[in-house]
Wavefront OBJ file of the C-alpha trace (Angstrom):
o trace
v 15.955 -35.672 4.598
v 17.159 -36.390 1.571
v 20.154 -34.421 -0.490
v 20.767 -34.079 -3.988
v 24.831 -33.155 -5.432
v 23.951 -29.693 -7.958
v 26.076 -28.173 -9.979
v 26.655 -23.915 -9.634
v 27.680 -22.099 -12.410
v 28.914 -18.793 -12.686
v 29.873 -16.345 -9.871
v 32.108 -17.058 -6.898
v 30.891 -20.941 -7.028
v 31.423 -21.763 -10.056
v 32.157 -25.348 -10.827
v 31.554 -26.832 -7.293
v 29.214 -28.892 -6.511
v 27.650 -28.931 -3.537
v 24.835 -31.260 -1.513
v 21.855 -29.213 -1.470
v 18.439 -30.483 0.811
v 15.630 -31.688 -1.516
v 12.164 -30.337 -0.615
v 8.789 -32.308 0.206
v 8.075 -32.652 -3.794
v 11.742 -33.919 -4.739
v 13.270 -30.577 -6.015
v 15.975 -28.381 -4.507
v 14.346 -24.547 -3.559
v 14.282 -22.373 -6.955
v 16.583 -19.868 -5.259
v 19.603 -20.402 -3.128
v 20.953 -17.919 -1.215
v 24.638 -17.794 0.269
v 25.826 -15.004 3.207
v 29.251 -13.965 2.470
v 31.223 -12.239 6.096
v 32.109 -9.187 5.283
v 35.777 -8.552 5.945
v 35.895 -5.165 7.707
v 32.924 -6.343 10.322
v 29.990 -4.971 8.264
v 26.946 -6.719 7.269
v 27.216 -9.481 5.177
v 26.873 -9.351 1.988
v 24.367 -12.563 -0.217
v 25.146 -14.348 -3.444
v 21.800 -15.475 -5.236
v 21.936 -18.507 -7.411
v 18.410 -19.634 -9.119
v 17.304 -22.856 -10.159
v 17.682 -24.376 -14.251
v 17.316 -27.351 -15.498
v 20.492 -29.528 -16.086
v 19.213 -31.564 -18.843
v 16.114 -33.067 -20.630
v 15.536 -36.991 -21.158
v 15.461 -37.579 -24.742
v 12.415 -39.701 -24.990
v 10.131 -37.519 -22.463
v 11.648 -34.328 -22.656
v 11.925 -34.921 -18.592
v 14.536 -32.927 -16.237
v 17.307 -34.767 -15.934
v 18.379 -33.119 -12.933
v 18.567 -29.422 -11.669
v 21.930 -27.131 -11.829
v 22.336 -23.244 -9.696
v 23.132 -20.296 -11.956
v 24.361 -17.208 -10.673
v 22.161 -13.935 -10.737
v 24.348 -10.800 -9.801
v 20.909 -8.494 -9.414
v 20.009 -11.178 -6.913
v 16.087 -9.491 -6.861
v 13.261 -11.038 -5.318
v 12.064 -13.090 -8.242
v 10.765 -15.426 -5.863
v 7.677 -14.488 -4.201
v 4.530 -16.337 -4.888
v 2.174 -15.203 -7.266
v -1.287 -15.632 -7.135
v -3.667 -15.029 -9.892
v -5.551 -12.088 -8.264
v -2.118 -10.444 -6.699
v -1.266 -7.272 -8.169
v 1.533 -7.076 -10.498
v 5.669 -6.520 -9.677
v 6.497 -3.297 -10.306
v 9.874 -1.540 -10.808
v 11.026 0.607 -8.274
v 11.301 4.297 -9.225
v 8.228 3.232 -12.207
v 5.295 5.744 -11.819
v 2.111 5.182 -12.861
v 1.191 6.341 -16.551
v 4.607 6.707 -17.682
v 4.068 3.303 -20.784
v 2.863 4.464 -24.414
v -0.922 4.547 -24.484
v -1.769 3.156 -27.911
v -5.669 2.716 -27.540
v -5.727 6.566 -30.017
v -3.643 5.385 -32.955
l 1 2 3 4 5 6 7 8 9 10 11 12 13 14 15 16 17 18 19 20 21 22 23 24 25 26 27 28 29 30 31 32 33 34 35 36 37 38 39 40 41 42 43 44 45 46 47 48 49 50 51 52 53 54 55 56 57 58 59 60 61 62 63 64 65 66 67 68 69 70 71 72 73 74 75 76 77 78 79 80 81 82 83 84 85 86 87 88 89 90 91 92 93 94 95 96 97 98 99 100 101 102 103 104
């Protein structure tokens, strides 16, 4: 398989650059996910990094290559999403509680 050096910025990795696995279409995964031991025994705890661009080509506005940043909420933004799925919702959001504008 092939590897690909990327850049992570921000959070506990910041600055290092690591070899990261390439998938089957050339790209490294949009989310990368590290499992830090937890000192006392407990469970361990998981950095999230997520996927940017490095760069654009001047001439084709192309990625020039793909760079990690750090996301401290480290949510699920990756699930697929299909065109008939039902949207994400918030936890703790109940139904109803947006402005209804349709009367003014």
């Amino acid at each position: 398989m092939k590897s690909q050096d990327t850049l992570f910025v921000g959070g506990p990795l910041d600055g290092r650059v690591l070899p990261i696995l390439l998938g089957p279409t050339g790209h490294p995964p949009k989310t990368y996910r590290v499992p830090v031991p937890d000192a006392a025994g407990g469970p361990p705890s998981v950095l999230v990094y997520r996927r940017v661009e490095g760069g654009r080509s001047k001439r084709l506005g192309l990625p020039r290559g793909w760079k990690y940043e750090y996301d401290p909420e480290g949510d699920d933004g990756g699930r697929l999403r299909w065109p008939w799925s039902k949207p994400h919702r918030t936890p703790g959001a109940t139904p109803g509680d947006h402005a209804d504008t349709a009367d003014e």
